[in-house]
C-alpha positions as CSV (number, residue, x, y, z in Angstrom):
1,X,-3.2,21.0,2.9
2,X,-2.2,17.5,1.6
3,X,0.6,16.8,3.7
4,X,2.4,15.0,0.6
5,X,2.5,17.7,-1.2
6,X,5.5,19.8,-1.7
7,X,4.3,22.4,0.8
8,X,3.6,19.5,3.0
9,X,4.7,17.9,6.5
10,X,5.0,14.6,5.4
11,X,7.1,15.0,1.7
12,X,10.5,14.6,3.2
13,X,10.7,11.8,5.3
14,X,7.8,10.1,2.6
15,X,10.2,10.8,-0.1
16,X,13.2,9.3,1.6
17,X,11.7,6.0,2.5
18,X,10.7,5.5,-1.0
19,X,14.0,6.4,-1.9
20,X,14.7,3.8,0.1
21,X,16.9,6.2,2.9
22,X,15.7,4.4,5.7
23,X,18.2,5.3,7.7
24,X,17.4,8.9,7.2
25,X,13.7,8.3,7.6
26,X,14.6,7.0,11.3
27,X,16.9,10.0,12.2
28,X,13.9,12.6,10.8
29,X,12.9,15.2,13.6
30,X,9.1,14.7,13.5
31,X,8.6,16.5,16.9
32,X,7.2,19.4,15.3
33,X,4.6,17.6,13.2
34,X,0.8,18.2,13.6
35,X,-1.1,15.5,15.7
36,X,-2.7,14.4,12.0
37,X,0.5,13.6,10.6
38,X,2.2,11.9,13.9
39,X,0.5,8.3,12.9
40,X,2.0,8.6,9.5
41,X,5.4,9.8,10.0
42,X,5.5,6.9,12.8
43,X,4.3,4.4,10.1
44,X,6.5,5.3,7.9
45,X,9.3,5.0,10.2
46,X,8.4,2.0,11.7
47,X,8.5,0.3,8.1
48,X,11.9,1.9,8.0
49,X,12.6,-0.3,11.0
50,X,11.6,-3.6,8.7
51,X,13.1,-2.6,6.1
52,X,16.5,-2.4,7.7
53,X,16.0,-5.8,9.3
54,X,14.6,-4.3,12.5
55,X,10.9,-6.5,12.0
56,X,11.1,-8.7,15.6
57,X,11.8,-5.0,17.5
58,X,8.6,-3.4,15.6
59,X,7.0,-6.7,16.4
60,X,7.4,-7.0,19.8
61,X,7.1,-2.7,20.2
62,X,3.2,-3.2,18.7
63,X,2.5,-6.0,20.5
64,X,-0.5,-4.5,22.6
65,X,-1.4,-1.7,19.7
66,X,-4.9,-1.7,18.8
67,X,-5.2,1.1,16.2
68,X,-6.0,-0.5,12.8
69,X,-2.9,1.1,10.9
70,X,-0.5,-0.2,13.9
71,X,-2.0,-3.7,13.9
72,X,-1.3,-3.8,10.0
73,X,2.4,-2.8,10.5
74,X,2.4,-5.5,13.3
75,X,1.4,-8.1,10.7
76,X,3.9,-6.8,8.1
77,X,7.3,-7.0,10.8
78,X,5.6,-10.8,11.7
79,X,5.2,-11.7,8.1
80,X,8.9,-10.5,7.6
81,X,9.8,-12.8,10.5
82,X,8.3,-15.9,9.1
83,X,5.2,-15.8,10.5
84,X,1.8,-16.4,8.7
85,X,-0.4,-13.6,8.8
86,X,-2.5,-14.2,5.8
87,X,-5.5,-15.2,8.1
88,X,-5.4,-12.1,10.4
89,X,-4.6,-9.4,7.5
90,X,-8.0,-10.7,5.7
91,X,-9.9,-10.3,8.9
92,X,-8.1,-7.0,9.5
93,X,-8.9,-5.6,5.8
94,X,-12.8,-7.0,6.1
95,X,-12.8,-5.0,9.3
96,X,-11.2,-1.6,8.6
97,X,-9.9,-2.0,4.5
98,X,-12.1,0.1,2.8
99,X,-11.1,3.1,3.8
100,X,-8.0,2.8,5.9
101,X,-4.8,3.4,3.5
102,X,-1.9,1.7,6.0
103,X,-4.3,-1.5,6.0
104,X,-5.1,-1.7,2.1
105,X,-1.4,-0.7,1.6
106,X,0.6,-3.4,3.5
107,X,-2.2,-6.0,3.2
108,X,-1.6,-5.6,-0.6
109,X,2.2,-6.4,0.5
110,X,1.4,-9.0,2.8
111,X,-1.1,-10.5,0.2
112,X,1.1,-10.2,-2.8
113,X,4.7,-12.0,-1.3
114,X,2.1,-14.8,0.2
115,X,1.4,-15.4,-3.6
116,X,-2.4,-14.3,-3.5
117,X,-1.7,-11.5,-6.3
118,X,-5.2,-10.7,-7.3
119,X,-6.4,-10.7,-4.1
120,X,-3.5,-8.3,-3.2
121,X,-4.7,-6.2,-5.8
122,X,-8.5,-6.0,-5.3
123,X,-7.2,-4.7,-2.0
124,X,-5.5,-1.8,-3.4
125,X,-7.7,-1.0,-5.8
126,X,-9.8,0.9,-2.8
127,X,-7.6,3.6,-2.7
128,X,-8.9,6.8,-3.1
129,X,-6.2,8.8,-5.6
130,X,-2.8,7.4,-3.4
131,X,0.3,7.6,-5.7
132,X,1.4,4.4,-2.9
133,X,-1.3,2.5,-3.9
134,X,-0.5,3.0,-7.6
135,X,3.2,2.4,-6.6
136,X,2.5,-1.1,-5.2
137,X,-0.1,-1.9,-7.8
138,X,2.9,-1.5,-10.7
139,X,5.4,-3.5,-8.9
140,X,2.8,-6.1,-8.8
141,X,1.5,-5.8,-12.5
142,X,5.9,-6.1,-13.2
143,X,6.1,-9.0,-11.0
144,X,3.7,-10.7,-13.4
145,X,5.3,-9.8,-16.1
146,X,2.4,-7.4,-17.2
147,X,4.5,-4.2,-18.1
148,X,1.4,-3.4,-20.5
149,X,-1.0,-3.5,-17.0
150,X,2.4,-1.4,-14.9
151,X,2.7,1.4,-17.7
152,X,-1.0,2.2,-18.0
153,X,-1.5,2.4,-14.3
154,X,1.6,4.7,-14.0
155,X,0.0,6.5,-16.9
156,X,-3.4,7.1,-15.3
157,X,-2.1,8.4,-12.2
158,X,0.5,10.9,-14.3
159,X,-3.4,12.6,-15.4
160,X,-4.0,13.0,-11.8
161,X,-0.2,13.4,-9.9
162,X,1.5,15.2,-12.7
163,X,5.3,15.3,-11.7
164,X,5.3,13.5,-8.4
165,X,8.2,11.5,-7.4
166,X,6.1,7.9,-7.2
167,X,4.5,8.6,-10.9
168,X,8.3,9.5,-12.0
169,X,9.4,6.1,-10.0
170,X,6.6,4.3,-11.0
171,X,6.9,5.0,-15.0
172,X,10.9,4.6,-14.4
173,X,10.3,1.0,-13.1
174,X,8.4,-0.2,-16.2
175,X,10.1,1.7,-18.6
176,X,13.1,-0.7,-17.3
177,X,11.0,-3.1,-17.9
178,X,10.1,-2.2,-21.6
179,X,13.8,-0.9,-22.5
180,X,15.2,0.8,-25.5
181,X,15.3,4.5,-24.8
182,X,13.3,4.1,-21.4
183,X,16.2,3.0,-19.9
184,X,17.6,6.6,-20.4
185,X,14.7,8.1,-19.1
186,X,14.6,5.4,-15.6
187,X,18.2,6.8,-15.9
188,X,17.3,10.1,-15.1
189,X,14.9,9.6,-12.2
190,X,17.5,7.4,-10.2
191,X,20.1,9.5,-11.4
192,X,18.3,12.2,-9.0
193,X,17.6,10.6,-6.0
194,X,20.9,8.9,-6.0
195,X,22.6,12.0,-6.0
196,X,20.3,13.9,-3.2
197,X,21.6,13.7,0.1
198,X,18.5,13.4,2.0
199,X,17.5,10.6,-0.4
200,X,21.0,8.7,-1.4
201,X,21.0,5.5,-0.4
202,X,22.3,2.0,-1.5
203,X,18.6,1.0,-3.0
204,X,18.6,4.5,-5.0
205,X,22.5,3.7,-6.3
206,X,21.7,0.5,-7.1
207,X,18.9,1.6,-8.9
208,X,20.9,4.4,-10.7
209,X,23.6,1.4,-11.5
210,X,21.2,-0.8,-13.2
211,X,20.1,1.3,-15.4
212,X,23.8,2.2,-16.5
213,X,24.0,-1.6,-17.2
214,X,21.2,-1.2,-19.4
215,X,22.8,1.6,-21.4
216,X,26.1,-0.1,-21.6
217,X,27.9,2.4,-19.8
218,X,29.9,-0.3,-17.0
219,X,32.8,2.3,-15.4
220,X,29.6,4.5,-14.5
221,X,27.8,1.4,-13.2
222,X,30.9,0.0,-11.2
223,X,31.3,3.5,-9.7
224,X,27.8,3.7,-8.4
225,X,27.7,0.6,-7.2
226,X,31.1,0.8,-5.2
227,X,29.5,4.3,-3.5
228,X,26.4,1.6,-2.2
229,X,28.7,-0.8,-1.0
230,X,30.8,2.4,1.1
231,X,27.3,3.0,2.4
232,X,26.5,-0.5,3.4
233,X,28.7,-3.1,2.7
234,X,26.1,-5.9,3.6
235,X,23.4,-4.8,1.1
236,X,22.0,-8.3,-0.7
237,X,20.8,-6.0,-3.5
238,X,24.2,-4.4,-3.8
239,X,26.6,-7.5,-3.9
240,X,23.8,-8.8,-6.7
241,X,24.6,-6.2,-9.1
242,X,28.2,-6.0,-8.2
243,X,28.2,-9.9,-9.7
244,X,26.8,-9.0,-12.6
245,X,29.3,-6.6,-13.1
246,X,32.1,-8.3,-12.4
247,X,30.7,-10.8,-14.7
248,X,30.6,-8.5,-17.6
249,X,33.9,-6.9,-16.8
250,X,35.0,-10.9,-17.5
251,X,36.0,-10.7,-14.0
252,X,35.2,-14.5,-12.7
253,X,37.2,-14.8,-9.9
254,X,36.2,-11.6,-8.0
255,X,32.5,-12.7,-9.1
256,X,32.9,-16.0,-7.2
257,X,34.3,-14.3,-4.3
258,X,30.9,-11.4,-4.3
259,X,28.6,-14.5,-4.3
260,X,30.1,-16.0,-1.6
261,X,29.7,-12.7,0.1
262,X,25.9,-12.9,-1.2
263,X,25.0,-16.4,0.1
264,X,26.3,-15.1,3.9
265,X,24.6,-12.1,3.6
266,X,20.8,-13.7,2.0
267,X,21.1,-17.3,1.0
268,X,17.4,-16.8,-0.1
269,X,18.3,-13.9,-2.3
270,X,15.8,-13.8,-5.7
271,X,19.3,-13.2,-7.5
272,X,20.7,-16.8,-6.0
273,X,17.0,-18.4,-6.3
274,X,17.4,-17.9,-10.2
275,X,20.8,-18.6,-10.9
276,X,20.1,-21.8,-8.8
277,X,17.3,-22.8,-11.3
278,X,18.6,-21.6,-14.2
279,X,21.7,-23.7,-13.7
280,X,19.0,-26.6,-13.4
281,X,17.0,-26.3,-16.3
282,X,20.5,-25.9,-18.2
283,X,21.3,-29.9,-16.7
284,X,18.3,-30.8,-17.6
285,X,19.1,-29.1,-21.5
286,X,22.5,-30.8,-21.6
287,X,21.7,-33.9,-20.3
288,X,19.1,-34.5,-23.4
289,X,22.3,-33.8,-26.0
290,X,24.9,-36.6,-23.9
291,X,26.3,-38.5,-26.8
292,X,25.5,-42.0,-25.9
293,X,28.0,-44.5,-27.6
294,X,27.3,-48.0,-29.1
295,X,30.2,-50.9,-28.6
């Protein structure tokens, strides 16, 4: 039986982490699981781990691991940390990456943030029919700014998946991408997952609340976003969104006040990054047009 599937060991707790319920990931009772699936449901928590900020604990709790998929996760909590891993997750993936899922999947993440995209991608091209794979393969193609590349890889694997939750993820995140009436239909698929108990979480709220930006609809938006910031008050992602709220709602001061709360909570936050350069290239603009006066 494939343990993803909705008869499955493993479609829960899989299904909450990509909600992004971490924390419910790391409370899930996987004493009961078959010795094939013990290795994946620990994976999956131990990402959960790095995801919530845990990556020196995971670190230093795989230190002395050996097994190919543990050693990759290893990398992952170190490159989270600061460290460069580039080196040792080649060597790894020439060793073990063409067959081993963990290493091709979170090499292709390694790979990817360390700016070596196509190399990140010939990685995870070895997969053999895993909706992951195709997962991380769009959010790359979107990263590049390729939703052509992101919609016709979420459309292949809808041939083979049908209605699995990544496809339904996967084709939600480029149809924000593309717009128009695919933001009703992203809509729809957060919409779900943000209001599932086992899958609720600030990263499936915010989700849910961005696409409510999209289709104009800002008390909806607001109150999505306030139920992520009651869940966790420190989310980076959640205090973004909350400025552009507050920005539309023509709401300056309380926006000021949310991006001071940003910068203490991730001063290197992509949101902060771009505003930072945007307000450059605008100096730049203006200084061009300075009227310059003749006595």
């Amino acid at each position: 039986m494939d343990p993803y599937s909705p008869e499955g060991e493993l479609i829960n707790i899989h299904t909450a982490f990509h909600a992004g319920a971490f924390q419910q990931v790391l409370e899930f009772d996987t004493s009961s699981f078959s010795s094939t699936n013990k290795l994946p449901a620990r994976i999956l928590k131990l990402r959960s781990q790095i995801a919530l900020g845990q990556s020196k604990a995971v670190a230093s709790e795989l230190s002395s691991e050996k097994t190919p998929d543990l050693v990759a996760v290893r990398l992952l909590a170190e490159s989270e940390s600061g460290k460069d891993v580039v080196a040792d997750i080649k060597k790894l993936v020439e060793q073990h990456g063409q067959e081993n899922l963990t290493v091709q999947l979170l090499a292709g993440i390694i790979l990817s943030k360390a700016g070596e995209v196509e190399e990140a991608l010939a990685v995870l091209s070895k997969h053999q029919g895993s909706l992951d794979a195709v997962a991380l393969i769009v959010q790359i193609h979107l990263q590049q700014n390729r939703a052509d590349l992101a919609t016709k890889e979420a459309q292949r694997a809808r041939k083979w998946a049908q209605d699995s939750l990544l496809v339904n993820l996967a084709e939600a995140w480029a149809g924000m991408r593309e717009g128009g009436d695919k933001y009703q239909s992203a809509f729809y698929v957060f919409e779900e997952l943000a209001s599932t108990t086992a899958t609720q979480s600030p990263h499936s709220l915010v989700a849910q609340a961005v696409s409510e930006l999209h289709l104009g609809r800002l008390p909806e938006a607001e109150a999505a976003l306030q139920e992520a910031i009651n869940l966790d008050d420190s989310s980076a992602d959640t205090i973004a969104n909350l400025i552009v709220l507050n920005v539309l709602l023509g709401k300056k001061e309380e926006a000021a006040t949310l991006r001071a709360k940003l910068q203490e909570a991730d001063k290197d936050h992509r949101a902060l990054a771009d505003w930072r350069e945007k307000k450059e290239e605008f100096e730049k603009a203006k200084a061009k047009y300075v009227p310059k006066f003749e006595i």
